[in-house]
C-alpha positions as CSV (number, residue, x, y, z in Angstrom):
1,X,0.0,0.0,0.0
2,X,1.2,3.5,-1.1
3,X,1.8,5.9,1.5
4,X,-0.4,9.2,1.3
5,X,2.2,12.2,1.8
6,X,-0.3,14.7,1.1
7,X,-2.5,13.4,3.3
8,X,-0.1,13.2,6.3
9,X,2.5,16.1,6.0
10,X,-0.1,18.9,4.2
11,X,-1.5,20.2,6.9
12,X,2.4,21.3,8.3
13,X,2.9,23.4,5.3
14,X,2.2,27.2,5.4
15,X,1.2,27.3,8.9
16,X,3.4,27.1,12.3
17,X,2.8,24.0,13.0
18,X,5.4,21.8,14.1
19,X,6.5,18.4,13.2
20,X,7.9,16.3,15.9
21,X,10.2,13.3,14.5
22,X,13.2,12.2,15.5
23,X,14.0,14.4,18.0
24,X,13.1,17.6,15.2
25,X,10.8,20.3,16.3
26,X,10.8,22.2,13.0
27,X,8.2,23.6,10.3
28,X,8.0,21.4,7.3
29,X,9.0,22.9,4.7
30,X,8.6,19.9,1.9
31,X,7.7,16.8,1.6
32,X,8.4,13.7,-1.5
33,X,9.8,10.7,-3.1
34,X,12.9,9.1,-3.6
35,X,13.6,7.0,-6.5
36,X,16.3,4.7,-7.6
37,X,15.5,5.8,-11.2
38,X,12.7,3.2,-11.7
39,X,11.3,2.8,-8.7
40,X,10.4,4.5,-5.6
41,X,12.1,3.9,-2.8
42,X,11.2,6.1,0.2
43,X,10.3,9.5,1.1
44,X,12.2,12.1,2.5
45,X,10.7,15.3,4.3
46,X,12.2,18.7,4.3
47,X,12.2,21.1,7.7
48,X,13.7,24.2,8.4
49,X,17.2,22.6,9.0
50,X,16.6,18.7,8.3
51,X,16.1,16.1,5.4
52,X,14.7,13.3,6.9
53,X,14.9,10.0,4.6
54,X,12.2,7.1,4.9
55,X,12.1,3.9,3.6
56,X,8.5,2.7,1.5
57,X,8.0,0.8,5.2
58,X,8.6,3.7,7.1
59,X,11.7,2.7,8.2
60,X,13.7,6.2,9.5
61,X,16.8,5.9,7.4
62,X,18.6,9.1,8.7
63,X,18.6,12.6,8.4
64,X,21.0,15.4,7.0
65,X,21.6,18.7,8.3
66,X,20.6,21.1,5.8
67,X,23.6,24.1,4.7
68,X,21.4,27.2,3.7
69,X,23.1,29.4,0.8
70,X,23.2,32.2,3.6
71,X,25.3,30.5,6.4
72,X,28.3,32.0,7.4
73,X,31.5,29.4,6.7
């Protein structure tokens, strides 16, 4: 069975809600699949300062800090 993103991250966009997964307490900023070029193989969701990646299980398969164009180096 697919998994519905719209249905379960939609209502986090465009408002101050919070999402509250793995240990992130952050906005959503986007949501969507991964492929492996055929296929798709997870989903990943975007917050203000994470990419969380998902398996088509909902396995958590990590996250990555985001770098924003602006930060100081």
């Amino acid at each position: 069975m697919i998994i519905n993103l719209h249905q379960r991250f939609n209502h986090y966009l465009h408002t101050e809600k919070l999402l509250d997964l793995q240990e992130i307490n952050e906005k959503v900023i986007s949501y969507g699949w991964t492929d492996d070029g055929e296929n798709l193989t997870g989903y990943y969701i975007v917050t203000e300062n994470w990419v969380m990646r998902y398996d088509l299980s909902e396995n958590y398969l990590g996250k990555e800090r985001l770098i924003h164009e602006y930060a100081k180096i």
